[in-house]
C-alpha positions in Angstrom: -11.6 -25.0 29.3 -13.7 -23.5 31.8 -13.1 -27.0 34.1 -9.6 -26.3 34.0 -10.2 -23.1 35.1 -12.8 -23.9 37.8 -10.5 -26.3 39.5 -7.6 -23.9 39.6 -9.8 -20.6 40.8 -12.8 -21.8 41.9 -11.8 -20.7 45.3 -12.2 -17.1 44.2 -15.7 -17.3 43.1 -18.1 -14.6 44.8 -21.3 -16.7 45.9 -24.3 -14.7 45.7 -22.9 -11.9 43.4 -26.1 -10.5 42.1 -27.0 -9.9 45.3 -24.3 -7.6 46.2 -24.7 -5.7 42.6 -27.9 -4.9 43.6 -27.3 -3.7 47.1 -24.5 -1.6 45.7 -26.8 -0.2 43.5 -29.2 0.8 46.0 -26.6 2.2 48.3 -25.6 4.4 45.5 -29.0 5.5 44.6 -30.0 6.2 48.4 -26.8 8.3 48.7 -27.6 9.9 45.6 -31.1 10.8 46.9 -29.6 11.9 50.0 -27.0 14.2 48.0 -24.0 12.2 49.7 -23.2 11.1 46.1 -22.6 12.5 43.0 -23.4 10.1 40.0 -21.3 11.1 37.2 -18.5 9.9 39.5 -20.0 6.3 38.8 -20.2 7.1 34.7 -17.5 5.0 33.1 -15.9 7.4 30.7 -12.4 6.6 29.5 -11.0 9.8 28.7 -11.5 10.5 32.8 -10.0 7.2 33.5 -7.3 7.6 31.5 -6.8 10.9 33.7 -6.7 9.4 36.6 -9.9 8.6 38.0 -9.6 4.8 37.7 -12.3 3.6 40.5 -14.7 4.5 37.3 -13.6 1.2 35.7 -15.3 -0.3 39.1 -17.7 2.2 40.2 -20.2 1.8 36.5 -21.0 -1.6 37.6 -23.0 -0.5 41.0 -24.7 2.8 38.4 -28.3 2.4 39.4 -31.0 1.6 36.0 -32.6 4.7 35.1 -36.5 5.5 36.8 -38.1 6.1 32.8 -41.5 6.7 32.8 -42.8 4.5 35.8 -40.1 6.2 38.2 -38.2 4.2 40.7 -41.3 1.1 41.1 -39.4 0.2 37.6 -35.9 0.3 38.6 -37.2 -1.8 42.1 -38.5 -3.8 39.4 -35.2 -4.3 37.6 -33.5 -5.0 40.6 -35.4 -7.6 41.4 -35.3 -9.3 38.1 -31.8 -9.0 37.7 -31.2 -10.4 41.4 -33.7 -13.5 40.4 -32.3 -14.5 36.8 -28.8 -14.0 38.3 -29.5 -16.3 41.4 -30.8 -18.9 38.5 -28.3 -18.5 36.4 -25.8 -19.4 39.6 -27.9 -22.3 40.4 -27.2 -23.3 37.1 -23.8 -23.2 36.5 -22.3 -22.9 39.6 -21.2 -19.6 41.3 -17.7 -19.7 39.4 -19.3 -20.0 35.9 -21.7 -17.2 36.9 -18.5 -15.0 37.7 -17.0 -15.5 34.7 -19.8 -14.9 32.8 -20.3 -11.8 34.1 -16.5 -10.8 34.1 -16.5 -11.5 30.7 -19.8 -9.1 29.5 -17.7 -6.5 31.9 -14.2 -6.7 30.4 -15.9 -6.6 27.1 -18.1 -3.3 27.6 -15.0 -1.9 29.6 -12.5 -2.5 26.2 -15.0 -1.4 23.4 -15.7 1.6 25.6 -11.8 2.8 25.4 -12.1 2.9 21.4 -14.2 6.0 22.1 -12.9 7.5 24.5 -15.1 10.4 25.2 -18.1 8.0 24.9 -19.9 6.9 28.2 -20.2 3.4 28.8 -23.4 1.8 31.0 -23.9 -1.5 32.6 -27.6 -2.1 31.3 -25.8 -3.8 28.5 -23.7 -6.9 30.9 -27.8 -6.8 32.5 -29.0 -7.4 29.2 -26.6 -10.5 28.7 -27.7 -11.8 32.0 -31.4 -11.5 30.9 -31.0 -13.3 27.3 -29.2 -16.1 28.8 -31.7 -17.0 31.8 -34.3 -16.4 28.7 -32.7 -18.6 26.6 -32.2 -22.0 29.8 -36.0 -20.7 30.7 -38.3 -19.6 27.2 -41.5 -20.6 29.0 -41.0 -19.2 32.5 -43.6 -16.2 33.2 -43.4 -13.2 34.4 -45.7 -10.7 36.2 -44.7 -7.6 33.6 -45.0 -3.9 35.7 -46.2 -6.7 38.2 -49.7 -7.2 36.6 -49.3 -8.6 33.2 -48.2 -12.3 32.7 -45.7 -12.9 30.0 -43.4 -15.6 29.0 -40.0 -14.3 28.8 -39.2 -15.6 25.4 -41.3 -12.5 24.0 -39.7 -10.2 26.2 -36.2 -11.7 24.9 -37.2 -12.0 21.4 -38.4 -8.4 21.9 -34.9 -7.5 23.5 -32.8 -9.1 20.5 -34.8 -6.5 17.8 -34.1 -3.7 19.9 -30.1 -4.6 20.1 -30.6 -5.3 16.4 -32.1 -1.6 15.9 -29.5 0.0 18.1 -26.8 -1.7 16.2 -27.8 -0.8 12.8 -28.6 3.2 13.8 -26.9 3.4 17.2 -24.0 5.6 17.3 -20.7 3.9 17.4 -20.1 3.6 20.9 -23.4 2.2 21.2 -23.3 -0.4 18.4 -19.9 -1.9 20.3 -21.8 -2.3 23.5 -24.3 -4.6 21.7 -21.4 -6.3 20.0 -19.6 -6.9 23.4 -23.1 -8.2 25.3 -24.2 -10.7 22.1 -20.3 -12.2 21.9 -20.8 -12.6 25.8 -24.2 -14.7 25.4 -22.5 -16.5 22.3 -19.6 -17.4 24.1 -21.3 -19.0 26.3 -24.8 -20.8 24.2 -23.1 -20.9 20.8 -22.8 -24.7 21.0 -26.2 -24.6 22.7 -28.0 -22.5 19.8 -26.0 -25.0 17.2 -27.3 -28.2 18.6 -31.2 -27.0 19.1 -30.7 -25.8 15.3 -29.7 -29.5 14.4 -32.4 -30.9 16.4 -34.9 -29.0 15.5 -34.4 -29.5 12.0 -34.4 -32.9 12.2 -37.5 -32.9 13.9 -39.0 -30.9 10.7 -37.2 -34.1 8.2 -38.8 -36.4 10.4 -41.6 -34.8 10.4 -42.1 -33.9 6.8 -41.3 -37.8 5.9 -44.2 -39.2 8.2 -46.4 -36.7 6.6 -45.8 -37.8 3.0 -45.7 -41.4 4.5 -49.1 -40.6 5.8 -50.2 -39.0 2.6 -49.3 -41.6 0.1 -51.6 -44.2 0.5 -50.8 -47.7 -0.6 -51.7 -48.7 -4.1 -55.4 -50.9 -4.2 -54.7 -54.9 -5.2 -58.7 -55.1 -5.8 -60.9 -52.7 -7.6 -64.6 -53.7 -8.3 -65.3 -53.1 -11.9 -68.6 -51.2 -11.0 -68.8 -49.2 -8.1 -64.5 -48.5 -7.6 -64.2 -50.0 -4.4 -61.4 -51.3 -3.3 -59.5 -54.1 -1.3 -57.9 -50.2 0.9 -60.9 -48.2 1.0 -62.8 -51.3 2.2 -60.4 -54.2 3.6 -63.0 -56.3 4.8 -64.8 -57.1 1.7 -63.7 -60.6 -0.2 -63.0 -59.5 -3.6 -63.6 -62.1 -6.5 -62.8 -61.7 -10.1 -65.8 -63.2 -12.5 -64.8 -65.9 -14.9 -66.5 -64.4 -17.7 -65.5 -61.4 -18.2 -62.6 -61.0 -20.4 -59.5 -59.8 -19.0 -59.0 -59.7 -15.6 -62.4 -57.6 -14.1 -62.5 -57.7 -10.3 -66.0 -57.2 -8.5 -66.9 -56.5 -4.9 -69.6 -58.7 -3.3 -72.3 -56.7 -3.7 -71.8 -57.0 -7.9 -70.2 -60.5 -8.5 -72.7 -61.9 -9.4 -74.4 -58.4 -10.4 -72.9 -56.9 -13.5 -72.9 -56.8 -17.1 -69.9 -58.7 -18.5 -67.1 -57.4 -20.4 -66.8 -59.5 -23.8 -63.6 -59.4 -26.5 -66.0 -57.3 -28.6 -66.6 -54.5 -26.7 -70.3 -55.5 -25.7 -71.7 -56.4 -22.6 -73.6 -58.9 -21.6 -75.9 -58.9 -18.1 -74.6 -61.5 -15.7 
């Protein structure tokens, strides 16, 4: 579907997107820092929309992160990492694909958010999406963490799928959608991928498991010497000889062939 769709609006893809998010966002920040800006007019909350102040549906998307506890060296931090997975994720698929996959995190967020209308919606979400999926094409790439750590970013993605997990299970409503809308986004996109790496990997585990219990059972012994157990397996280049004498069928290794005591009818033995 999405070829069809490539070839008939391809044209309209945005090259370099995340590139202009984040100098929107740095515009708005700047001007907010300068007092040109106010930035609840950038909060995307329906009820206001629905009053009349539509550039909200637009504006939420260039909302700067928030500074937390390391002030603004985190949200330079954040822009950076956003611009670099979503440049990747471009690379990737192509600068169309990249659109849509962002259009569709942002339509998403934008339609839960008008179920509560009085709720505020936030962008960190349709980040979020583009975070998981350059985690998921890239589990071993490392990061420099607060620029000092080194960590691969399938922690930091494992990390960010408990913490969607915790704010959809206690998370107010509003909240709980946003998740929703941001994990059908990645799904929609690596369903098919997550599928197949589930098949694979499972039979990776069968084929594993049967080499192992290949390995384990060892092959039953042709030869056994009477006396001292050893056989034709544990000790292949021995020429195992069965004595004439002894009734029944008693095997011997070199070393007592012509060393043993016989096995009569009777139960007695006799020395060789």
């Amino acid at each position: 579907m999405l070829d069809k769709l490539e070839r008939a609006f391809g044209r309209l893809a945005i090259p370099n997107i995340s590139l202009y998010i984040v100098i929107g966002q740095v515009f708005v920040l700047l001007a907010y820092l300068t007092g040109m800006l106010d930035l609840s007019n950038f909060m995307m909350v329906p009820e206001l929309v629905k009053q009349g102040e539509w550039w909200r549906v637009i504006a939420f998307v260039f909302f700067p992160p928030p500074p937390g506890f390391f002030g603004y060296a985190l949200v330079a931090f954040a822009w950076y990492m956003f611009y670099l997975m979503g440049s990747a994720l471009e690379h990737y698929w192509g600068a169309f694909r990249y659109n849509v996959f962002l259009l569709t995190g942002y339509v998403f967020t934008v339609a839960v958010a008008f179920i509560f209308p009085n709720s505020i919606a936030t962008n960190l979400f349709i980040a979020g999406s583009v975070f998981l999926a350059f985690a998921w094409l890239n589990p071993d790439f490392e990061i420099m963490l607060f620029f000092i750590l080194p960590v691969k970013i399938k922690y930091l993605a494992l990390l960010t799928w408990v913490l969607y997990a915790v704010q959809f299970i206690v998370g107010p409503w509003p909240v709980k959608l946003q998740v929703l809308a941001s994990v059908i986004n990645f799904l929609l996109f690596f369903a098919r991928d997550i599928v197949m790496t589930m098949r694979y990997r499972r039979r990776q585990m069968e084929t594993g498991a049967r080499r192992l219990a290949a390995k384990d059972e060892a092959p039953a012994a042709r030869h056994r010497c009477h006396v001292c157990g050893k056989t034709d397996v544990t000790n292949p280049e021995m020429d195992f000889r069965y004595c004439s004498k002894c009734a029944g069928d008693q095997c011997y290794c070199p070393e007592h062939i012509f060393n043993h005591e016989h096995v009569l009818t009777d139960g007695e033995a006799r020395k060789s």
